[in-house]
N, C-alpha and C positions, 0 to 999 in steps of 0.2 A: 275509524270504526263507522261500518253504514248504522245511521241515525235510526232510517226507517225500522231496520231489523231489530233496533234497540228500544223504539217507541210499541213495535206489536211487542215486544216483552215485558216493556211496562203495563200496556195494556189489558194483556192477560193476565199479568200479577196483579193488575188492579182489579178485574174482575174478577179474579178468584177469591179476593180478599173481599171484596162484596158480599158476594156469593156465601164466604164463608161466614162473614158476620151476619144476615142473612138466619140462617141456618143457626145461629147461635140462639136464636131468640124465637125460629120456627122451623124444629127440626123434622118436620112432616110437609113441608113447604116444596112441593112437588116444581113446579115450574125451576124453583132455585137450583134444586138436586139437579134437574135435568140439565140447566144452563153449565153447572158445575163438572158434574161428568163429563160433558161434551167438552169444555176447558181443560181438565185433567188429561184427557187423553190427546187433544191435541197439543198438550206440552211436552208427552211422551210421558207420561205420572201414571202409566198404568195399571199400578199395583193401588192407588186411590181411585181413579175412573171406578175400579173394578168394585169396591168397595160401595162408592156411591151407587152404580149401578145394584147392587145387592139389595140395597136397601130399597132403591126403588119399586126392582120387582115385589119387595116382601111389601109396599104398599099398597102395588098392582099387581097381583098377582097373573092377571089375565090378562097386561097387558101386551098386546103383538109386538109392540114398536120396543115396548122396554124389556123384551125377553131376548130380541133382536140383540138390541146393545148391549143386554149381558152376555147373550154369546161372541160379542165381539171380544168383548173385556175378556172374558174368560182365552179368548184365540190368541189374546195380545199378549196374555201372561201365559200360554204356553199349556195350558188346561184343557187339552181337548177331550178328556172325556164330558169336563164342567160344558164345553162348548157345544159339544154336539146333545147335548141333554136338554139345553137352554134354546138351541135354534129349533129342535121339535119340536118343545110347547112352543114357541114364539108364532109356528107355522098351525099349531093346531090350534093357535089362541085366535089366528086370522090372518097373518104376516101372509104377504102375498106377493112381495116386488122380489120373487123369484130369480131373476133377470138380474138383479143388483147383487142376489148372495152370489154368484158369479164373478164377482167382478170387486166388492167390496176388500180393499187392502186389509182390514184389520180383520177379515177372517182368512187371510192368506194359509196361516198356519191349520186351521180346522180342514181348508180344502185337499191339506195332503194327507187328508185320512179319507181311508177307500171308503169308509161308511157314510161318509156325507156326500159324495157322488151320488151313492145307490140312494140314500133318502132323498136328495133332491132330484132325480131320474123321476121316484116313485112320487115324489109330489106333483111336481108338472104332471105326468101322466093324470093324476088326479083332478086336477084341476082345484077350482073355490071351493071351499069350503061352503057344505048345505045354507043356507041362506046367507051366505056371505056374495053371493055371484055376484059382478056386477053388473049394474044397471047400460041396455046398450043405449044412446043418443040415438034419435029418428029423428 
């Protein structure tokens, strides 16, 4: 048996098991949740990822980044109406690495809906968001 592959599985069990105890005792404990989701789904646990993610946004509701990875979680489990609902706000909350929904694996599944081509067509075309543009370097 390779060792290595045996030691990331303990190490991820162990940090889930962190993470969850964690959580046991501060269930509004954002940083944790975050750590946790991102663990869940890289263990392929995406029906929890998806879950943790939920709650996230319902703590941030405006978050870009955490609207992001619920539309991922939602792509992972196959949700693509959930998905393509989540990557909108995520884009109208600020989400901007355009470039990445392109290319990102765990929204594979939403990209074969014709309606997330046209919305993200329609975003680039649009560019930043009103005060969100960013700053050029000189």
């Amino acid at each position: 048996m390779d060792t290595t592959k045996k030691n990331k599985t303990d190490d991820s069990d162990f940090e889930i098991g962190f993470c969850e105890g964690i959580l046991k005792r501060s269930p509004d404990f954002i940083e944790a949740l975050i750590v946790l989701g991102d663990l869940y789904t890289r263990k392929g646990l995406f029906e929890k990822g998806l879950e943790v993610d939920k709650r996230l946004a319902s703590l941030r509701p405006g978050d870009g980044v955490i609207l992001y990875n619920l539309a991922c979680s939602y792509s992972l489990v196959n949700q693509i109406d959930a998905s393509f609902a989540a990557i909108q706000q995520a884009v109208e909350c600020g989400y901007d690495e355009l470039e990445f929904l392109e290319k990102d694996g765990d929204l594979e599944n939403l990209r074969r809906d014709s309606r997330f081509q046209k919305f993200l067509a329609a975003a680039k075309a649009q560019g930043p968001k009103r005060g969100q543009e960013k700053k050029k370097v000189q």
